[in-house]
C-alpha positions as CSV (number, residue, x, y, z in Angstrom):
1,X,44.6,-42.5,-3.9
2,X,45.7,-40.2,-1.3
3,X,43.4,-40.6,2.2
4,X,42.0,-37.3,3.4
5,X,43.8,-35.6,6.2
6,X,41.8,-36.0,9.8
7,X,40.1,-33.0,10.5
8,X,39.2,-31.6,7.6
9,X,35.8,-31.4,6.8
10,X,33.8,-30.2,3.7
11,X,34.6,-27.7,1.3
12,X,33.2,-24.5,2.4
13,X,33.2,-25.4,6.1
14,X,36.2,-25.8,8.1
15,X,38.6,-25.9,5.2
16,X,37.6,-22.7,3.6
17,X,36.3,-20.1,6.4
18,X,37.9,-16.9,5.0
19,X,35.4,-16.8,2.4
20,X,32.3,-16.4,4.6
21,X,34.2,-14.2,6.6
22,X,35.3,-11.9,3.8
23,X,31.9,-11.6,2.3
24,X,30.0,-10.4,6.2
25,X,33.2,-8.0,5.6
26,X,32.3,-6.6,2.3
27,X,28.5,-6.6,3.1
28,X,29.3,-4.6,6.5
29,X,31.6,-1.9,4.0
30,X,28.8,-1.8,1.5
31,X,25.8,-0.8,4.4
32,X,28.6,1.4,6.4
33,X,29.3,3.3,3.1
34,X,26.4,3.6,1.6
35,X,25.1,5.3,5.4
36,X,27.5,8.1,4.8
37,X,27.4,8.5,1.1
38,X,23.5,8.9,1.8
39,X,24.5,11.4,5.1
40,X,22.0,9.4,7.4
41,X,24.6,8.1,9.8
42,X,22.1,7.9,12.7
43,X,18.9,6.1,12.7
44,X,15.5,8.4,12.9
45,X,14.0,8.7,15.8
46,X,10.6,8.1,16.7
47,X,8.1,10.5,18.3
48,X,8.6,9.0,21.3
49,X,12.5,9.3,21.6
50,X,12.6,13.1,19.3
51,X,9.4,14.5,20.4
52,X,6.3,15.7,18.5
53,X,2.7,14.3,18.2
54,X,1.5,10.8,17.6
55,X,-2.6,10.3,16.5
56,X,-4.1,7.6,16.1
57,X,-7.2,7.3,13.5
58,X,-9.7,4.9,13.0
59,X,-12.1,4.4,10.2
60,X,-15.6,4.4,10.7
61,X,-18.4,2.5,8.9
62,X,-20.7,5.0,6.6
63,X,-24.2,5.3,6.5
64,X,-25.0,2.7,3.0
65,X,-21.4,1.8,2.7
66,X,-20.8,-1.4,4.6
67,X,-17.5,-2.2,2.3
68,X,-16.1,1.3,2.1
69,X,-13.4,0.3,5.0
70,X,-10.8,-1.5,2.4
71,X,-7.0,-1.4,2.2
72,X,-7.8,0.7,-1.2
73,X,-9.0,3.5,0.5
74,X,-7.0,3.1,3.5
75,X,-3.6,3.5,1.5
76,X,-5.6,6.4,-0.3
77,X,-6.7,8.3,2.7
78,X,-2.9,7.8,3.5
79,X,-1.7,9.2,0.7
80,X,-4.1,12.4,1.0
81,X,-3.5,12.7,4.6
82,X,0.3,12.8,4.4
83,X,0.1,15.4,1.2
84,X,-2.2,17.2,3.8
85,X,0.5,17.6,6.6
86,X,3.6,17.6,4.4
87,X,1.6,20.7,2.3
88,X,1.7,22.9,5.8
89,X,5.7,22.4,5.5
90,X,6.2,20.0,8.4
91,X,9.4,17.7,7.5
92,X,9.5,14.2,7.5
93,X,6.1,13.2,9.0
94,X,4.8,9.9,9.4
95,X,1.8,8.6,8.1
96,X,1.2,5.1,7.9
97,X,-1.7,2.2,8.3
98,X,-2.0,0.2,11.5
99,X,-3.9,-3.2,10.9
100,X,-7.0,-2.7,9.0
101,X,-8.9,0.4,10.1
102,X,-6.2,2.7,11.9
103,X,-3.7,5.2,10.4
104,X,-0.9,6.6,12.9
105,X,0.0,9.9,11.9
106,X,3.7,11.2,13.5
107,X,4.3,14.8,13.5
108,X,7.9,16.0,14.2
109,X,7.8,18.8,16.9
110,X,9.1,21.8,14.6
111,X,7.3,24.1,12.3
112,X,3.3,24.1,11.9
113,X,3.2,20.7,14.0
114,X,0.3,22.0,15.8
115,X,-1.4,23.5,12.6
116,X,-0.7,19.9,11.3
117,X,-2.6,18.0,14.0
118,X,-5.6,20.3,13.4
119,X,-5.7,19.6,10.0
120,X,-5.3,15.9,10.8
121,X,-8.2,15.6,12.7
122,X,-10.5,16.8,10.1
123,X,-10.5,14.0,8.1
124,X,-14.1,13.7,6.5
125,X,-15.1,14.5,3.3
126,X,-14.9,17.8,1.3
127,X,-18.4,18.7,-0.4
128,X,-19.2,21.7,-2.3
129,X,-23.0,22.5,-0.8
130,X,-24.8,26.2,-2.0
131,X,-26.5,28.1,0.6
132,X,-29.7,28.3,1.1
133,X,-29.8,30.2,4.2
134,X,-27.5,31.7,6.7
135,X,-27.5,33.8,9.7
136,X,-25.3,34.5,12.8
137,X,-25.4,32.1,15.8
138,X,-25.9,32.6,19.1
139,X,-27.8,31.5,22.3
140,X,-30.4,34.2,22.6
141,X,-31.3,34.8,18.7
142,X,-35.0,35.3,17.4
143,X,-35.7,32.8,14.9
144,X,-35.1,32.8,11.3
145,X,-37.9,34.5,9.7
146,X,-39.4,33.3,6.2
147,X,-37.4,36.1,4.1
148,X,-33.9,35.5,6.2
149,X,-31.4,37.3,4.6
150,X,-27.1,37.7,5.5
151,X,-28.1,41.7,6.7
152,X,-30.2,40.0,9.7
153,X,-27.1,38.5,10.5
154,X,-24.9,41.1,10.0
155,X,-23.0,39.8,7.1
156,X,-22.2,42.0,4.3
157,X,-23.7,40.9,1.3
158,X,-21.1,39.9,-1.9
159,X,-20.5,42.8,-3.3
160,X,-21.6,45.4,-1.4
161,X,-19.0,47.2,1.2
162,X,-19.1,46.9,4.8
163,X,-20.0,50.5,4.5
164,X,-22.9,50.8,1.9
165,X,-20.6,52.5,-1.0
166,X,-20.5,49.9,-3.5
167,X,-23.1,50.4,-5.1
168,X,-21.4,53.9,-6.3
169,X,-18.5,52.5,-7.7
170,X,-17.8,52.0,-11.2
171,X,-18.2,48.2,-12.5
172,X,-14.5,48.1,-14.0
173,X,-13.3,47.7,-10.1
174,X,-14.7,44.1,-9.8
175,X,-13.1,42.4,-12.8
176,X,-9.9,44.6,-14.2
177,X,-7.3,43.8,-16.4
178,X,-6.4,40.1,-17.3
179,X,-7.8,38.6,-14.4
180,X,-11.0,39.4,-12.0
181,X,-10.1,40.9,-8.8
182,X,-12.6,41.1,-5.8
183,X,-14.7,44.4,-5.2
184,X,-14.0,46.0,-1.8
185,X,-16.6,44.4,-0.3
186,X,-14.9,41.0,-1.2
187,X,-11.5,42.2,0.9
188,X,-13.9,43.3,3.9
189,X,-15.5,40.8,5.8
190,X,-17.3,38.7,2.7
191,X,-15.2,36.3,0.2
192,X,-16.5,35.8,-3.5
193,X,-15.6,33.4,-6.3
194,X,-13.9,34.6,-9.6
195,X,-12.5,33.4,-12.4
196,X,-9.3,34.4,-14.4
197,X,-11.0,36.3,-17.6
198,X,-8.9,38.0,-20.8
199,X,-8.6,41.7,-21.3
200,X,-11.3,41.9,-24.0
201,X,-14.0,39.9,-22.1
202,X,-17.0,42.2,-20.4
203,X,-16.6,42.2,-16.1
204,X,-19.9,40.8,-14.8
205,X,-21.8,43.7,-13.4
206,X,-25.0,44.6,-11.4
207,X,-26.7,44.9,-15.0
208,X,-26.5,40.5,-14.9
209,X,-27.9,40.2,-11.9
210,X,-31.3,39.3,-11.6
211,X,-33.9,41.6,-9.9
212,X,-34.8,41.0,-6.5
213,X,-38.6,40.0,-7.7
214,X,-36.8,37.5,-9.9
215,X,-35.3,35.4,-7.2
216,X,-36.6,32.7,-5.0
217,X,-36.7,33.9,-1.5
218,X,-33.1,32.9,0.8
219,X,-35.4,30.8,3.5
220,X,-35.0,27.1,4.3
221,X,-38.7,27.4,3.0
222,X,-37.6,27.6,-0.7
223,X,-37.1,24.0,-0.7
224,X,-40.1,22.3,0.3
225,X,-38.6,19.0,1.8
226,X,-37.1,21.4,4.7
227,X,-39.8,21.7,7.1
228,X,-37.2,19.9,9.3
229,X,-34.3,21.2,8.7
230,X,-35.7,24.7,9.5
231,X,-36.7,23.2,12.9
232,X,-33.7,22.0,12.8
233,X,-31.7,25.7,12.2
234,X,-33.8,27.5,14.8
235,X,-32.7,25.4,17.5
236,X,-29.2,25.2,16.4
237,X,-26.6,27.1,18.2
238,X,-23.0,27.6,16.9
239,X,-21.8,28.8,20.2
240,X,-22.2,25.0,22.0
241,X,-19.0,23.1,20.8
242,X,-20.8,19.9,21.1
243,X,-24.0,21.6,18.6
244,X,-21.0,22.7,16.7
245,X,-19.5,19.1,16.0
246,X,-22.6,16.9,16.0
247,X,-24.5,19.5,12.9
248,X,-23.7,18.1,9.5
249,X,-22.4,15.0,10.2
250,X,-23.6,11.6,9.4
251,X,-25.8,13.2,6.1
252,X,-25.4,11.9,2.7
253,X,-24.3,14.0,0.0
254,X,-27.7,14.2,-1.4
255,X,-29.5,15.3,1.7
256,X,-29.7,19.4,2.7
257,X,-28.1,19.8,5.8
258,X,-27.6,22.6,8.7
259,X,-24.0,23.8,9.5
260,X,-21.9,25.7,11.6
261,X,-19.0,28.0,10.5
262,X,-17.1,31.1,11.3
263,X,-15.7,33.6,9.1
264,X,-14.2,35.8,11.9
265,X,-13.0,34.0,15.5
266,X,-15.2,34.3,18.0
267,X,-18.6,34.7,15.8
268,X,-20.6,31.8,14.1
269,X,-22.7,31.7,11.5
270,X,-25.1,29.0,10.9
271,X,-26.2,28.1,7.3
272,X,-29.1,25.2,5.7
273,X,-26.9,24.0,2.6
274,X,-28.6,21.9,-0.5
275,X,-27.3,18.5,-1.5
276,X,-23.5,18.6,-2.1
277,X,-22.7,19.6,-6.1
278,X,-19.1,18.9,-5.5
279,X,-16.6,17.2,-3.8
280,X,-13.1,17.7,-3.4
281,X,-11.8,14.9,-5.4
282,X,-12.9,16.8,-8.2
283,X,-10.4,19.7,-7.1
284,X,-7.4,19.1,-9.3
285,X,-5.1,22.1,-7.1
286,X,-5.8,24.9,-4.9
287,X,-3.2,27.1,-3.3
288,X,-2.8,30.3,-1.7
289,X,-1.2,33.5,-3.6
290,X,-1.0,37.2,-3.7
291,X,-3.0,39.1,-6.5
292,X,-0.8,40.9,-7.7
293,X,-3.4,44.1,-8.3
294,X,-4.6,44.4,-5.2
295,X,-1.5,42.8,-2.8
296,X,-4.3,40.4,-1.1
297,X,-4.1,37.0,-0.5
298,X,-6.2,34.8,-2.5
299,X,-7.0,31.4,-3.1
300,X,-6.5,30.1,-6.7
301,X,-8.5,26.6,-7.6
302,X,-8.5,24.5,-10.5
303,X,-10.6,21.5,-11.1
304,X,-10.8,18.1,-12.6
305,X,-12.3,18.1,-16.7
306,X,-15.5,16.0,-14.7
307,X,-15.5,18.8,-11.9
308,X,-14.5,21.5,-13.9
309,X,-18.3,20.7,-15.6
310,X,-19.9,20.2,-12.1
311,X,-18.7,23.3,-11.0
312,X,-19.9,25.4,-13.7
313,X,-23.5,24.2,-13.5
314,X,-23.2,24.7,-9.9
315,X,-21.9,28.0,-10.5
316,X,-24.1,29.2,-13.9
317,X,-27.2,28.6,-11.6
318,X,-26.2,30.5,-8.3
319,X,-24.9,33.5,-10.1
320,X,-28.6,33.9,-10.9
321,X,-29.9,34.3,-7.5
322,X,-29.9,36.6,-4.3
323,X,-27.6,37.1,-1.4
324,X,-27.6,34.4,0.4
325,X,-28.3,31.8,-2.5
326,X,-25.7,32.8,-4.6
327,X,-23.1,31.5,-2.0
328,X,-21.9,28.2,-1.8
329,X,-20.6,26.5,1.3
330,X,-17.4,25.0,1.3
331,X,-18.3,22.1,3.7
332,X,-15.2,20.0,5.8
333,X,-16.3,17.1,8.6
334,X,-19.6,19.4,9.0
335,X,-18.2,22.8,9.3
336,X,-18.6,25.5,6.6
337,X,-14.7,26.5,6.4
338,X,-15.6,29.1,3.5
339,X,-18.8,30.3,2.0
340,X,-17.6,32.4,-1.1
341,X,-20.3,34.2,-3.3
342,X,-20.7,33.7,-7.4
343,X,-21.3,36.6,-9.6
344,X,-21.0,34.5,-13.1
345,X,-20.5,30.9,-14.6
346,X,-17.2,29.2,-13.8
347,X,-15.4,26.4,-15.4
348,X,-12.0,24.9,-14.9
349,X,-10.2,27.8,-12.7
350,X,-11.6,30.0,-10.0
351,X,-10.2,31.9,-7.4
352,X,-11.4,32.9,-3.8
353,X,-10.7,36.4,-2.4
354,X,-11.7,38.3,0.2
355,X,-10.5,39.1,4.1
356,X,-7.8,36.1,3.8
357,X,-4.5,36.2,5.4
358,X,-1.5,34.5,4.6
359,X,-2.3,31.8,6.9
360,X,-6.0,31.2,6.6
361,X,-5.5,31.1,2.9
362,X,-3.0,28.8,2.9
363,X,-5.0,26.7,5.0
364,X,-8.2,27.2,3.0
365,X,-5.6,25.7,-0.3
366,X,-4.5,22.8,1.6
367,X,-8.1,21.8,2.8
368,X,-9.2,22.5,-0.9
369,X,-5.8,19.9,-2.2
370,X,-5.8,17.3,0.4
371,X,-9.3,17.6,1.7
372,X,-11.5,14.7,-0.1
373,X,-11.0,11.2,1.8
374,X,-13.1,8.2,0.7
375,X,-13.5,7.5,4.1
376,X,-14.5,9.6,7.4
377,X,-11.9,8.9,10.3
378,X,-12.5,9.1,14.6
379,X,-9.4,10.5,16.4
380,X,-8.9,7.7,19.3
381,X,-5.6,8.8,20.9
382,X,-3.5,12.1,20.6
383,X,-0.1,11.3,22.4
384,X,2.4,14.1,23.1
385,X,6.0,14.1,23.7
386,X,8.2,17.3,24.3
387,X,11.6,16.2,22.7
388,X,13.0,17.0,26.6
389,X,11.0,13.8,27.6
390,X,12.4,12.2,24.6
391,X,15.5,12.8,25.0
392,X,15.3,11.0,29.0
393,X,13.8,8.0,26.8
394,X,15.9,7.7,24.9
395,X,19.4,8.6,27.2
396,X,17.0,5.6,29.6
397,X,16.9,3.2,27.2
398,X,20.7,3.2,25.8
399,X,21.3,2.7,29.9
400,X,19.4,0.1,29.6
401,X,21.1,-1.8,26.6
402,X,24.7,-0.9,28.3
403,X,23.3,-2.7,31.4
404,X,22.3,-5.8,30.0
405,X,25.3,-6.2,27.4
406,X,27.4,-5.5,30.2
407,X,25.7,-8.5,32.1
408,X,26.1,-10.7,28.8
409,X,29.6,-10.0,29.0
410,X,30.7,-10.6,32.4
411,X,28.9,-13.8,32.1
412,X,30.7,-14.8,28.8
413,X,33.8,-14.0,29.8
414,X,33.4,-16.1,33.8
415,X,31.8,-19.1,31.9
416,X,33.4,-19.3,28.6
417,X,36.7,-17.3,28.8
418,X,38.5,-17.2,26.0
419,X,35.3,-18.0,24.2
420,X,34.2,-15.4,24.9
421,X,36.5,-13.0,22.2
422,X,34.7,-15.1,19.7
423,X,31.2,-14.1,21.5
424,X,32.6,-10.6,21.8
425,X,33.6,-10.2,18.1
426,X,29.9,-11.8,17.0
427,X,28.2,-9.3,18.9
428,X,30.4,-6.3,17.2
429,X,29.2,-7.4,13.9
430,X,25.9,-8.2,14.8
431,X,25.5,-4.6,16.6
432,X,27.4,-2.6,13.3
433,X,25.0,-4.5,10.8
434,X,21.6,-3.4,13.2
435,X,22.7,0.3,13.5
436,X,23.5,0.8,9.4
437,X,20.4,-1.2,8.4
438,X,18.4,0.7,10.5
439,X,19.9,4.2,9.5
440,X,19.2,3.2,6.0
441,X,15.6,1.9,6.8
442,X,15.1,5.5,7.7
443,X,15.0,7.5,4.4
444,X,13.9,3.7,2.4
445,X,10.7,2.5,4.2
446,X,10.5,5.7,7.0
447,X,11.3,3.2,9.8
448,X,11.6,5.1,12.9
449,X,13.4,4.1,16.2
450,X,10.9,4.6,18.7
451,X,11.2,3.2,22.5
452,X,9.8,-0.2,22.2
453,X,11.8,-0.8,19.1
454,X,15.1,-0.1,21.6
455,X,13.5,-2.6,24.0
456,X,13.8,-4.9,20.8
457,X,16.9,-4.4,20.2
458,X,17.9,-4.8,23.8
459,X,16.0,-8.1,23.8
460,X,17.9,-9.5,20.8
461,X,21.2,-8.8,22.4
462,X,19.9,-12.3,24.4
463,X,18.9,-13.8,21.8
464,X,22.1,-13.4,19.7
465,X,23.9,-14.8,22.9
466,X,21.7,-17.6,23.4
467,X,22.8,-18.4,19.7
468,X,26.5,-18.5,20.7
469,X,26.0,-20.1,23.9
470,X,24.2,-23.6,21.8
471,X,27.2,-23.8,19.8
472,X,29.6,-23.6,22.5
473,X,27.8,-26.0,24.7
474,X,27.5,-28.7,21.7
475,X,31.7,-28.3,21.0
476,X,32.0,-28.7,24.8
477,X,29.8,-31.8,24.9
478,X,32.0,-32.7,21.9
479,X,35.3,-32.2,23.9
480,X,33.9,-34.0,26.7
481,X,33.2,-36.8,24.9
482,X,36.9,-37.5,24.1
483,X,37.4,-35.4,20.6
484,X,40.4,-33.0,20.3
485,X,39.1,-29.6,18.8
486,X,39.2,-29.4,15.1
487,X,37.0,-32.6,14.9
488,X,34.4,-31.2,18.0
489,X,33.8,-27.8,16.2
490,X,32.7,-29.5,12.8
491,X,30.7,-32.6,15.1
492,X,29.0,-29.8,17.0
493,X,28.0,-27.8,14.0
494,X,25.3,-29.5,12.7
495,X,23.3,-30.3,16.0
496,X,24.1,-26.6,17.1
497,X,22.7,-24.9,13.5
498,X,19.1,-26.5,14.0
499,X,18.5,-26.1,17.2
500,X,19.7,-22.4,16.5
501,X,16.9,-22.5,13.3
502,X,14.7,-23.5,15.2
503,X,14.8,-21.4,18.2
504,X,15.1,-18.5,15.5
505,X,12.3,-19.7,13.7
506,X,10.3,-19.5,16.2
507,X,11.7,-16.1,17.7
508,X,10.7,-14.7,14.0
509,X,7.6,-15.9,14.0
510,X,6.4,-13.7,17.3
511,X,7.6,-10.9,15.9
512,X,6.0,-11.2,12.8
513,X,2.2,-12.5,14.4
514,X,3.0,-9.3,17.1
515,X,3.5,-7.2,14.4
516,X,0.8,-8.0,11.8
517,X,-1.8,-8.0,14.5
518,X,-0.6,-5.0,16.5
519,X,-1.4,-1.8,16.2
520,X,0.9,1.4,17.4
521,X,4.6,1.9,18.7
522,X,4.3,-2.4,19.6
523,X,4.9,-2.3,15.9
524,X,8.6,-0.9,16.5
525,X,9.4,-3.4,18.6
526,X,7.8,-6.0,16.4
527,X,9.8,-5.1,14.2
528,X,13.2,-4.7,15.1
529,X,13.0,-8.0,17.1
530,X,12.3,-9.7,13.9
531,X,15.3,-7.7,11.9
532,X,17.5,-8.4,14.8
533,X,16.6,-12.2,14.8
534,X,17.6,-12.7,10.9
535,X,20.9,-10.5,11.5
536,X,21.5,-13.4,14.3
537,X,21.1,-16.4,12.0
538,X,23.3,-14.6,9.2
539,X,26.0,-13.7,12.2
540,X,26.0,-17.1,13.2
541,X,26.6,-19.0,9.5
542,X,28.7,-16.0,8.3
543,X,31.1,-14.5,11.2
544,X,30.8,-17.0,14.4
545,X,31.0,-20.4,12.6
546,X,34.1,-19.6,10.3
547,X,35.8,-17.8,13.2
548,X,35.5,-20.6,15.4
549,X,37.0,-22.9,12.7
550,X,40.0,-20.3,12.6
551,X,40.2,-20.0,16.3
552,X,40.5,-24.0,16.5
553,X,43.5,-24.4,14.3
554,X,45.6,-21.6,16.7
555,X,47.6,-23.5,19.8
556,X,46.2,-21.0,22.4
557,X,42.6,-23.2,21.9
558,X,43.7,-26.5,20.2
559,X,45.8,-27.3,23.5
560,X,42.8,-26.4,25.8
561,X,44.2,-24.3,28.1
562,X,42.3,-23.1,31.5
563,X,41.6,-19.9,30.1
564,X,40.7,-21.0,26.5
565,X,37.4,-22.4,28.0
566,X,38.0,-25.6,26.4
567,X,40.0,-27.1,28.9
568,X,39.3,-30.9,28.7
569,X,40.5,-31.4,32.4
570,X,37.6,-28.7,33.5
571,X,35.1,-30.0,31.1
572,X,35.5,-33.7,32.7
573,X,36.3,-35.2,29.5
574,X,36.5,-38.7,28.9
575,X,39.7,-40.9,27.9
576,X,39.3,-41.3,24.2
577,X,37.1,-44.3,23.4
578,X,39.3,-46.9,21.6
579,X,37.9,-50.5,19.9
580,X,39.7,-53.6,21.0
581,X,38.9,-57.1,19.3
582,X,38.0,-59.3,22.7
583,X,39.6,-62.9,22.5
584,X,37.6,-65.8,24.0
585,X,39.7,-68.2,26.1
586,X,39.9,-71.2,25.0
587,X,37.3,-74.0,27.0
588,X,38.5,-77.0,28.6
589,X,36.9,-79.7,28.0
590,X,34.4,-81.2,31.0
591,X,35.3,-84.2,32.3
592,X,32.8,-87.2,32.0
């Protein structure tokens, strides 16, 4: 049997390098190709570093609810929330939980970013409450009588015109051809509710209206559990932002609440609203269009099969009442953003009309899509970034990395010299696999290169060095020792790949703790430290290992020059230890 040459170590290891080293190559053609074939060649950039809005929610307990804060309805108020902004047309914004009661938002700066982040902050819950009583708001107003009606606030009432000549029309005007279109009055200053009806079916007219002896008088009287809520609306004054916000919230769906809104900017109205009928998970779609009979923007709704019933009760019963009590409130985080009127039942699909513009019905739609959240939210931090500023981040930080990899390699190159190519070539692949893996983390899992994450990556340029500089210190010790090369680099392996674990290990391990617990742009860096740290142990095993065992068989470092940095003279290596049998001299025998 034929010995085994010296130096040759296992299969795999030193004998067979060029097959780790040809499968880091394929991997880095794989990433790099499928980065252009998918036309992300750059990472995305964070807020921070592109510029836009970052907002911060937190969830809040509710009133009865002491389990409502769950990663169910977290990931569902997610989900509504990013319809929400992406429905306004903003590209690519970010919405995503932190820990286990925030959600970070990221809006790009572009297009209806500022629309967006309005829309963001009104995250409670949509409820469809009717009217019980409304008039207009204002610091010096008389109270609410016991008969208050919308003409003591100035209000036209659904269906009559701002100028009093409604009543004169004919009743085709209201509902015409296959689908009902508003009266005049509905494209003044009031909005009512209507459905889509067929050619053949009769238009609701003034003939199925009730009599104004037949309905229940529009005061907060009506209902006689309100002797506090009409305490409550006298004192209530839509002008005071702070009255504005605090009215509304807190109630339960099934208690009657007072409410702010405001149909025209700059005026308020304030309204007592029943117990909510309807929420917006029961609204299946709602978007803004044109009717095409009168050019007008409208806003079309259809409902779930379970709302589609709620909202035809609802309906059926105020279509038999008086201005204001045939109105129902359209109530978002406490605010009455719409307060249409009903003139018959509806069902399944409805549309609201009346004194919309292109923009306040699209936003009216959205709200109406995306506006029901199982759980209310409190905006704790709104941070704003022009992409000017970004772009000094970000020029700052890549400064910052040249620095201290231009530090890591003058030190390489004065301690380890020619060691240091094979340092030199191990950062190249490390830094290629970071920048495709994070180009494609982009468009996969909407990872986003913000600052801190840069101050990651800048950290793990030291931590992929430290990496190198174990495993040449252990062939060194090797060398010094009294090995020649080829034997050193396989010796030194071993020792050098745990301690290189471990310190990983224990590298990944922060980053993982830092980024489960928290919350924010720390997450970037979090992040990328801990991508960075597994790209260093799969560098190390794949690329600097095999290279190293190429690199030793080559005479410019098996002879150890000066300049190879493996120089036995430099390294104070010792004269090869050698076994010798020691002979005893024989003993003379003592005299007597």
């Amino acid at each position: 049997m034929a010995a085994p040459k010296k130096g040759r170590g296992p299969a795999g290891g030193q004998g067979r390098p060029g097959r780790a080293l040809a499968l880091i190559l394929i991997v880095m053609v794989a990433l790099a190709g499928g980065m252009f074939l998918s036309g992300h060649t750059t990472p995305r950039l964070g807020i921070d570093l592109a510029g836009g809005t970052s907002i911060t929610l937190e969830a809040q307990n509710q009133p009865g609810k002491p389990n409502a804060i769950n990663q169910t309805n977290m990931d569902t108020a997610v989900g509504i929330i990013e319809r929400r902004v992406n429905g306004l047309g903003v590209s690519e914004a970010e919405v995503q939980t932190q820990g286990n009661k925030n959600i970070i938002v990221n809006i790009p700066k572009g297009t209806n970013s500022k629309q967006a982040q309005e829309q963001v902050g009104t995250t409670a819950q949509l409820y469809f409450r009717p009217v019980l009583t409304v008039q207009a708001s204002g610091p010096e107003e008389p109270k609410p009588s016991d008969s208050a009606s919308p003409s003591a606030s100035g209000t036209p009432k659904p269906g009559e015109s701002a100028q009093g000549e409604d009543e004169d029309k004919p009743q085709g005007e209201e509902a015409t051809g296959s689908e009902a279109t508003p009266s005049a009055s509905a494209t003044t200053q009031g909005r009512a509710v209507t459905g889509a009806l067929k050619k053949d079916d009769p238009t609701p007219g003034a003939s199925d209206k009730p009599k104004a002896s037949e309905s229940p008088e529009a005061s907060p009287s009506a209902d006689p559990a309100t002797a506090k809520l009409q305490e409550e609306f006298a004192k209530l004054d839509c002008t005071d932002p702070k009255q504005r916000t605090e009215a509304g919230q807190g109630a339960k769906p099934s208690d009657s609440i007072v409410a702010c809104g405001s149909n025209v900017p700059g005026s308020y109205e304030k309204y007592v609203l029943g117990p909510a009928e309807v929420s917006g998970s029961d609204v299946d779609d709602a978007k803004a269009a044109i009717d095409q009979r009168t050019g007008q923007w409208i806003v079309s709704m259809e409902f779930t099969s379970a709302g589609a019933k709620k909202f035809q009760t609802i309906t059926g019963r105020l279509a038999q009442q008086q201005p204001p009590m045939n109105q129902f409130g359209i109530v978002l985080d406490g605010e009455v953003v719409s307060a249409p009127s009903v003139s018959q039942a509806l069902s399944k699909n409805a549309q609201i009309s009346g004194s919309f513009t292109q923009q306040s019905a699209e936003d009216l739609g959205n709200i109406l899509s995306y506006g029901a959240l199982p759980l209310t939210f409190k905006e704790v931090s709104v941070t704003t970034v022009t992409a000017a500023l970004g772009s000094e981040q970000l020029q700052a930080g890549l400064i910052a990395g040249a620095i201290g990899l231009a530090l890591v390699i003058i030190y390489l190159v004065v301690y380890y010299r020619g060691l240091a190519f094979i340092a030199l070539l191990s950062l190249l692949v490390s830094g290629i696999l970071t920048y495709t893996i994070m180009s494609l983390l982009g468009p996969a899992i909407g990872f986003a290169l913000n600052l801190p994450a840069v101050c990651g990556a800048i950290v793990a340029i030291g931590i992929t060095a430290d990496s190198f500089i174990v495993y040449f210190e252990r062939v060194r010790d090797e060398i010094r020792e009294g090995r020649t090369l080829r034997p050193a680099i396989e010796r030194a392996w071993p020792r050098a790949r745990r301690t290189i674990l471990v310190s990983d290990f224990v590298s990944f391990l922060a980053a993982a703790v830092l980024f489960i617990v928290t919350v924010g742009k720390v997450q970037g860096f979090a992040f990328t430290l801990g991508l960075t740290t597994l790209l260093d142990v799969v560098v190390v095993f794949l690329f600097t290992k095999p290279l190293m065992t190429l690199m030793g068989r080559t005479k410019f470092f098996s002879k150890g020059g000066p300049w190879s940095g493996l120089d036995p003279k430099r390294l104070g290596a010792q004269p090869p230890l050698r076994r010798s049998r020691r002979v005893n001299a024989p003993t003379e025998p003592k005299e007597a």
